[in-house]
N, CA, C and O of each residue as an XYZ file, in Angstrom:
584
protein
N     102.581    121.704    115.010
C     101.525    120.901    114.411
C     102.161    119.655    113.774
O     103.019    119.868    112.918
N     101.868    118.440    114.063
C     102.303    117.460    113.381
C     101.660    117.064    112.312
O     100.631    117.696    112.075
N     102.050    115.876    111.296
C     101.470    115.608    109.929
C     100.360    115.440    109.544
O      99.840    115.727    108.466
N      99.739    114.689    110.943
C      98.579    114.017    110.426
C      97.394    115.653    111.121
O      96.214    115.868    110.844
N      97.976    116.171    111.686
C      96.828    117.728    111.753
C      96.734    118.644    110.190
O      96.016    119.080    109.289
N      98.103    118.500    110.753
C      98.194    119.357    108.977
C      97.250    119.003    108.276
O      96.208    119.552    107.917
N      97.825    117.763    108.062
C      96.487    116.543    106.169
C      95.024    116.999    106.925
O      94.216    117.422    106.097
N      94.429    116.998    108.592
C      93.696    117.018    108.447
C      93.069    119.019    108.366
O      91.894    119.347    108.199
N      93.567    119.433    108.439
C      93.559    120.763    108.147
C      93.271    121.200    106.969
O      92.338    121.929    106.632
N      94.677    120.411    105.912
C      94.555    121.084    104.458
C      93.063    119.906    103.821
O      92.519    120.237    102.767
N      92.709    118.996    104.348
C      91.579    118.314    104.153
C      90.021    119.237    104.429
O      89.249    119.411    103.486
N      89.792    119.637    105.479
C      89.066    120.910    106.131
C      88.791    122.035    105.478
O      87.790    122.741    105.357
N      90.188    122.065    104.972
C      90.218    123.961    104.221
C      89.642    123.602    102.733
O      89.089    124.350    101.927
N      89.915    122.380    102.647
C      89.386    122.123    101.089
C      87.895    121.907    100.947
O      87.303    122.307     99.945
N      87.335    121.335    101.850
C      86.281    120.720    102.044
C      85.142    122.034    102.118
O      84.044    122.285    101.620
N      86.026    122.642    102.973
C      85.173    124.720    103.094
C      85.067    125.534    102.249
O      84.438    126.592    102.263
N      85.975    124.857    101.094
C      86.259    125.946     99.797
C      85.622    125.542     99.372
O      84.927    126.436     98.888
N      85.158    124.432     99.073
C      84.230    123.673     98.122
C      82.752    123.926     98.518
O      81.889    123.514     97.742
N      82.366    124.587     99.692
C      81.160    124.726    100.075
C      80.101    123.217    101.090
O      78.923    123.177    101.444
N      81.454    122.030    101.269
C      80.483    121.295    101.622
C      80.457    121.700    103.280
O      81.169    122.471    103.923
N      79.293    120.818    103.687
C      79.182    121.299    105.074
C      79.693    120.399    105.895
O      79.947    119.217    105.665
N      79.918    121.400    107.478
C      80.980    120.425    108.357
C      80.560    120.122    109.550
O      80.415    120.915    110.480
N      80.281    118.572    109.558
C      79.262    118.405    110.426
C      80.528    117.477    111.890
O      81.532    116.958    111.403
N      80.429    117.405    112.878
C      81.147    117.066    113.903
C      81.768    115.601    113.510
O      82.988    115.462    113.604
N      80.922    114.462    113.056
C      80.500    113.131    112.011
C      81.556    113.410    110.981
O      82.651    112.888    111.190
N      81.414    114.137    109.916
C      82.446    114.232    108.940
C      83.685    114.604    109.392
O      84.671    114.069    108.886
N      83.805    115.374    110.201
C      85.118    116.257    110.829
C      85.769    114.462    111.086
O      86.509    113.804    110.355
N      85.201    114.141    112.255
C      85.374    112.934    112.665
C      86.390    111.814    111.899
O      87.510    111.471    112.280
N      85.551    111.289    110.536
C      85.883    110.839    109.547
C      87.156    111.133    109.157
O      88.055    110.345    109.451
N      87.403    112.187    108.512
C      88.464    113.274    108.124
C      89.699    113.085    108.796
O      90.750    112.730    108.261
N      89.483    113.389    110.223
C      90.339    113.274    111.716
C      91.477    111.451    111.649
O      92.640    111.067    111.771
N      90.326    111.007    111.420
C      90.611    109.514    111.482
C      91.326    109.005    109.998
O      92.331    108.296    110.063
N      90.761    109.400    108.659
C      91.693    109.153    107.622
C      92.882    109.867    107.784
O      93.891    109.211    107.524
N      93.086    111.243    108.206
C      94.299    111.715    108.252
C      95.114    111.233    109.052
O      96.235    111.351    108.558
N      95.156    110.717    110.092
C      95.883    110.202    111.681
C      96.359    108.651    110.973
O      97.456    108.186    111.282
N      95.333    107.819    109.892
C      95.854    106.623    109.902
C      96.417    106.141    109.396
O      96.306    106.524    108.232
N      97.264    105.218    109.510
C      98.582    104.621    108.265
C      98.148    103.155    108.120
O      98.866    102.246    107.704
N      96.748    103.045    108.560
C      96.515    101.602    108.832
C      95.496    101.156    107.112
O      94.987    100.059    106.882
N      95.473    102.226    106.293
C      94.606    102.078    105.280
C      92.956    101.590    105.575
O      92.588    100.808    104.699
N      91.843    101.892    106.659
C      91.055    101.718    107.003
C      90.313    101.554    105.650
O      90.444    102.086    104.548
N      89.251    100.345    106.303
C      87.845    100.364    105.203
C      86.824    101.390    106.296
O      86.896    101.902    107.413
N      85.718    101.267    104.955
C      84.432    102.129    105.659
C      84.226    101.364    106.451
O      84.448    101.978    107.495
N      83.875    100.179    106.752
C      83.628    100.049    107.990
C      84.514     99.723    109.213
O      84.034     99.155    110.194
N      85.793    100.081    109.147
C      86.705    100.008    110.295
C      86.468    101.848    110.526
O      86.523    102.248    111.689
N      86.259    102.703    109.597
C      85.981    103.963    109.881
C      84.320    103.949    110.747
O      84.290    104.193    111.954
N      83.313    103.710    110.145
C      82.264    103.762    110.788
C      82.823    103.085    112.379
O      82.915    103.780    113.391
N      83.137    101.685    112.327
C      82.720    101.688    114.012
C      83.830    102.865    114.867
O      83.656    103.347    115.986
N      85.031    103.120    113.873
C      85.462    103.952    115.219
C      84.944    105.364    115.498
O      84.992    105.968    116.570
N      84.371    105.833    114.167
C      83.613    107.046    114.318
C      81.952    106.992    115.449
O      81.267    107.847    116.010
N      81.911    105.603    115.327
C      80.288    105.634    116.002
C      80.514    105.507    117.692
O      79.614    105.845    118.461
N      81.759    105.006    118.152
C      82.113    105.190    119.689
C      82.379    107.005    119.826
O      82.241    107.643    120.870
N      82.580    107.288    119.158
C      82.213    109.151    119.630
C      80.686    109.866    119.292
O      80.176    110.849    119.830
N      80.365    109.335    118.625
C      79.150    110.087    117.583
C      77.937    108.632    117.589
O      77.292    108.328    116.586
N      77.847    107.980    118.762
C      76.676    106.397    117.953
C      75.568    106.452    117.005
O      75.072    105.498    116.407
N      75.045    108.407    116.899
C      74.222    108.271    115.813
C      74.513    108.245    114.603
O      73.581    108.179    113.801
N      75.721    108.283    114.174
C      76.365    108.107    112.795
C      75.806    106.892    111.975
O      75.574    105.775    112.436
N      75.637    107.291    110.721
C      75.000    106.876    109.795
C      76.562    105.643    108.993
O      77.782    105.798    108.932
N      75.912    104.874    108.679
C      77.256    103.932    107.191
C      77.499    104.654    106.191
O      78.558    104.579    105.569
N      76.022    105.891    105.744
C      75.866    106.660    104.775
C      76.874    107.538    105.067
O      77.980    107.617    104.532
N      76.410    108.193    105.957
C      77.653    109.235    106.056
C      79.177    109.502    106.198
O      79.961    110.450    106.137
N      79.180    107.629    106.508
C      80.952    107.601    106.076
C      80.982    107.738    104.644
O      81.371    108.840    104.258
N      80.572    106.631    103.472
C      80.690    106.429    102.589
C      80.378    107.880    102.109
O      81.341    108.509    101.670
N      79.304    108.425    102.131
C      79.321    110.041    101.552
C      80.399    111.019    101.849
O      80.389    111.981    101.081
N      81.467    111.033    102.894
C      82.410    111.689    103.437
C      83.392    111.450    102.359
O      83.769    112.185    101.447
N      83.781    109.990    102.756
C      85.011    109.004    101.698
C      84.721    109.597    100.197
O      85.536    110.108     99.429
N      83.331    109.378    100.012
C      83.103    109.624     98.505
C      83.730    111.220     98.217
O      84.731    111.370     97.516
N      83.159    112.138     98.720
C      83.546    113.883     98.460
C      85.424    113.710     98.764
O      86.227    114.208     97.975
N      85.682    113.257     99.494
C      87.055    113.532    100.032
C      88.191    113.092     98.367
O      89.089    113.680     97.764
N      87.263    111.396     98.163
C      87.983    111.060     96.757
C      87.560    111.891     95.917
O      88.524    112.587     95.596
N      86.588    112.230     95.341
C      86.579    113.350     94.225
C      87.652    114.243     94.420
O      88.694    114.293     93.768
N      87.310    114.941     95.370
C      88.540    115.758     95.821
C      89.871    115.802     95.731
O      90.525    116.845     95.738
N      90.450    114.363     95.620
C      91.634    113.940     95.491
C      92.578    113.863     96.847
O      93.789    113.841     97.063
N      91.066    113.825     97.845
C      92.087    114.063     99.261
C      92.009    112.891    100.064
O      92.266    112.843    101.267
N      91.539    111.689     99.139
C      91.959    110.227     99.844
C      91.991    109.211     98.580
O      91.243    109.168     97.603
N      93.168    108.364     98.944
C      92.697    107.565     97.885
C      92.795    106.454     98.007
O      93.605    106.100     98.864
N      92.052    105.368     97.246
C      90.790    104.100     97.379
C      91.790    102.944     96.722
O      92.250    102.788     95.591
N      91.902    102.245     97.910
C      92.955    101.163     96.978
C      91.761     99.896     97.897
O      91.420     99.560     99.031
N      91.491     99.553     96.306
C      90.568     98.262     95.636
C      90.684     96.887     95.662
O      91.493     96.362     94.896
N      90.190     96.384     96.217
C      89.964     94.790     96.699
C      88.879     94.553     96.004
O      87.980     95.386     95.883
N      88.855     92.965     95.290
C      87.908     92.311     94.217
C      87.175     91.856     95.155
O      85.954     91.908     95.007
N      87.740     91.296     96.354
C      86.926     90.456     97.126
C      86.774     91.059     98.419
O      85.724     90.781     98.999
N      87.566     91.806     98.993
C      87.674     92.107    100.247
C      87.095     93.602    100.054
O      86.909     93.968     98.894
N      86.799     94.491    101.107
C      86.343     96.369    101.440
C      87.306     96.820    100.701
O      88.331     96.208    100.397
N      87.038     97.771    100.431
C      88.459     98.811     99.839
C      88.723     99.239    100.927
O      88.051     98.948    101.916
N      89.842    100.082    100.963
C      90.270    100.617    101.728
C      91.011    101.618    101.521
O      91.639    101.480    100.471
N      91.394    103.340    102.487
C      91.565    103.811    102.151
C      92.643    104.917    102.705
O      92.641    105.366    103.851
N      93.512    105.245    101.720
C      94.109    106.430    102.749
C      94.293    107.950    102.753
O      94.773    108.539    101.785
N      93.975    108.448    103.657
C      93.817    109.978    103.903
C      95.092    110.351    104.150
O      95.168    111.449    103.598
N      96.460    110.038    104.789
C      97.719    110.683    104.871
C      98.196    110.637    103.596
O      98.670    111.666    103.113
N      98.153    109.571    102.929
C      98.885    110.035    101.556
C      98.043    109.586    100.246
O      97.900    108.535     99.621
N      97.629    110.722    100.160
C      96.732    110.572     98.941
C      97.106    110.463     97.334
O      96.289    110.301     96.428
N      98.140    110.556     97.237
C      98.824    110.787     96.181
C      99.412    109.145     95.030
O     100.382    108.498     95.426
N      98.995    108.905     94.285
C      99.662    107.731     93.905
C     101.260    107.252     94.342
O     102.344    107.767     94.066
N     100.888    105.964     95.194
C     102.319    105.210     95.467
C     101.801    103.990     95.589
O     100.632    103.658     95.390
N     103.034    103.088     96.043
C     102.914    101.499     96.062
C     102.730    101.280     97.346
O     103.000    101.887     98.382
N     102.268    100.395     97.098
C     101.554     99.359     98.869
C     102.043     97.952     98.487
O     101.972     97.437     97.371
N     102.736     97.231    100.020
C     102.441     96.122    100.021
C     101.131     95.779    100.900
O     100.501     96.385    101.767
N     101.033     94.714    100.365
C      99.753     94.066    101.032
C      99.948     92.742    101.155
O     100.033     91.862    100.299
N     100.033     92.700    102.833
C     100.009     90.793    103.241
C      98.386     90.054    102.688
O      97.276     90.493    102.987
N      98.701     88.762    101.766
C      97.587     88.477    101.519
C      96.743     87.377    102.530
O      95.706     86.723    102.421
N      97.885     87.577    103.662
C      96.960     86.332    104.713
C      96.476     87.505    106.050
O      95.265     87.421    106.254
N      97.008     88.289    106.738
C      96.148     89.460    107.112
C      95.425     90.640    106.826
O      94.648     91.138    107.640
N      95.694     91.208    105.466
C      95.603     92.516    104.829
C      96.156     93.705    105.140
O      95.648     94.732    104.690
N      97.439     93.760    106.071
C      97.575     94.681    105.994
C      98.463     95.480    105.050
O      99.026     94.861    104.147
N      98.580     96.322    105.126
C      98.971     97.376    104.142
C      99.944     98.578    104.114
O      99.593     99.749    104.252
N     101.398     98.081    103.889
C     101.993     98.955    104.494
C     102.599     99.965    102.984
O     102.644     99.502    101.844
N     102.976    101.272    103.343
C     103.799    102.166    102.544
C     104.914    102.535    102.331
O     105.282    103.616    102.790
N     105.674    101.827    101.654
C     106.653    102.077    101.417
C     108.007    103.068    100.473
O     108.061    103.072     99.243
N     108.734    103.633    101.138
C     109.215    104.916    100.590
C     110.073    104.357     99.465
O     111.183    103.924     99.774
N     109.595    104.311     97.908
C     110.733    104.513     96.796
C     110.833    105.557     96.050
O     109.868    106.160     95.581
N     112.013    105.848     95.884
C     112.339    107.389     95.340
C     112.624    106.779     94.120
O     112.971    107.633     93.304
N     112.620    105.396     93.558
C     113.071    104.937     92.250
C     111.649    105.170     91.613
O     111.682    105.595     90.458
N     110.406    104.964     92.168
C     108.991    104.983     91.421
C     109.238    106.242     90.275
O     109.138    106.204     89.049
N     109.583    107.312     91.147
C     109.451    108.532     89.880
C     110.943    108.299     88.756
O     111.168    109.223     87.974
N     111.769    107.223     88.738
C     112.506    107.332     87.278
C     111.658    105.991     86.399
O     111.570    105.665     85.215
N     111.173    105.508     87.582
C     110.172    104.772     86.660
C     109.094    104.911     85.579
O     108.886    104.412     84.473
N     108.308    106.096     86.638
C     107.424    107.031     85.587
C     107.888    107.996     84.501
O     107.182    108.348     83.556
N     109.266    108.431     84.744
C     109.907    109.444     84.136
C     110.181    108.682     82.955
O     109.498    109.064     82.005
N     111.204    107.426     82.615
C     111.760    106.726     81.723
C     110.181    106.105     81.051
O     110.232    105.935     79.833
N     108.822    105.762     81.713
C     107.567    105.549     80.839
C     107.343    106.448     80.005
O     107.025    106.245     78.833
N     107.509    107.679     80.607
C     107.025    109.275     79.925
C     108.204    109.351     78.749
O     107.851    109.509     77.580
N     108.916    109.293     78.922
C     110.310    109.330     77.558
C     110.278    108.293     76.612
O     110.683    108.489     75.467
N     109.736    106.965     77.062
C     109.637    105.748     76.059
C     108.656    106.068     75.088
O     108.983    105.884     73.916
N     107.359    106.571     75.357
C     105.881    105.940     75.348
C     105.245    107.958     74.982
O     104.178    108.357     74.514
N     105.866    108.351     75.223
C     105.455    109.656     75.464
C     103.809    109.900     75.983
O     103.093    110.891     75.838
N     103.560    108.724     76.571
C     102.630    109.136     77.805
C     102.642    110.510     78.663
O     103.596    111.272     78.507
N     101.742    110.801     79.447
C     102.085    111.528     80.258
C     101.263    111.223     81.561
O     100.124    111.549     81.893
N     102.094    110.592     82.092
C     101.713    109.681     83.708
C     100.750    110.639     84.482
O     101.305    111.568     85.068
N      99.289    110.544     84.577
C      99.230    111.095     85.664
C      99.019    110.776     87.265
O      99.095    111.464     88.283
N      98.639    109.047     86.920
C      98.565    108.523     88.186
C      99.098    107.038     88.060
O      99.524    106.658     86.970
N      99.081    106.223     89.113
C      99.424    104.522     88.784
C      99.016    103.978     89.846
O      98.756    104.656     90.840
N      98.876    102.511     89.815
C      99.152    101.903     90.896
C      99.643    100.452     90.804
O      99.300     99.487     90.120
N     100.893    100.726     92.069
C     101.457     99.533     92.349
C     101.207     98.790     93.975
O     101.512     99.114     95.123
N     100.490     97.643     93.342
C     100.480     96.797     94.617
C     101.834     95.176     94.593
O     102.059     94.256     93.807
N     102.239     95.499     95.559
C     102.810     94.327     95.411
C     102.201     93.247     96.834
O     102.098     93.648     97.993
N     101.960     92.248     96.489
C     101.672     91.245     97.322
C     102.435     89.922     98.040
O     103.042     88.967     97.556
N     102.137     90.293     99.328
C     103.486     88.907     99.601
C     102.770     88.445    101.473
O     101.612     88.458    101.891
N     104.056     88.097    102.154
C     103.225     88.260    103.369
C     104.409     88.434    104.991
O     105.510     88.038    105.373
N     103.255     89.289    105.479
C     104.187     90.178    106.012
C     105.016     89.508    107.506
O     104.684     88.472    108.083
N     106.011     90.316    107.846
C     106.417     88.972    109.031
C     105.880     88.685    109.836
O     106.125     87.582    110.325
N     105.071     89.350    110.287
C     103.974     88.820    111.507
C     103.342     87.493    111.148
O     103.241     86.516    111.889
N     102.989     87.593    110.067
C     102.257     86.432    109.419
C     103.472     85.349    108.973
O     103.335     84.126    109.003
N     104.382     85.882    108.659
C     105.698     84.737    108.427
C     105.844     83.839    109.832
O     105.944     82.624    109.661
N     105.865     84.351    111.247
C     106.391     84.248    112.151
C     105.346     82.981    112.292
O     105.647     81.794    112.417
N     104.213     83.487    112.243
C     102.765     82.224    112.748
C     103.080     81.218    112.040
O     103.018     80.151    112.650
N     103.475     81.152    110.702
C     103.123     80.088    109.941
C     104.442     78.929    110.360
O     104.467     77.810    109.849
């Protein structure tokens, strides 16, 4: 089983424990946040969910997205001006860059984030439970055009 079955599995099993219901449409949804690293908005999810399913509702993405975030099994990184967007493989607080002339959104692996939070928690005696870091710049694809 590879990663993105798994997420969408342990996504599934959660979703069943909780009692909500599992409709082919949501599965769908689910399928597609877990598989993507592309940080999709609802509506890059709706149209690709509606080439399998065309009776799919806008509602029923956004109602999917919505239960999944309560849940803590996607999470919603926020644009003032632009869709949010969202990701189902790693739900967990980390940093994103984000090109601000295409949007995309990539993830990047720092193992320094947690002495970051650790040395906040020892300064401040906070106790971190989530953060977010965006850093903004632009990415080489977009370097290359300009």
């Amino acid at each position: 089983m590879n990663t993105s079955e798994i997420r969408s599995k342990e996504m599934l099993d959660r979703l069943r424990a909780e009692g909500h219901r599992i409709t082919p449409q949501r599965l769908a949804v689910l399928r597609l946040l877990a598989e993507s690293s592309e940080h999709p908005s609802v509506e890059d999810i709706y149209e690709a969910v509606r080439k399998t399913f065309p009776t799919t509702s806008l509602a029923t993405v956004y109602k999917t997205i919505s239960v999944l975030k309560q849940m803590g099994e996607v999470l919603e990184i926020e644009f003032s001006k632009d869709s949010n967007r969202y990701d189902g493989n790693r739900p967990h607080p980390h940093p994103h860059l984000i090109c601000v002339r295409c949007k995309k959104i990539v993830d990047p692996d720092l193992a320094s984030i947690s002495h970051v939070t650790n040395e906040l928690t020892s300064e401040t005696g906070f106790k971190v439970i989530g953060y977010r870091l965006d850093v903004q710049g632009i990415c080489p694809e977009c370097q290359k055009k300009s």
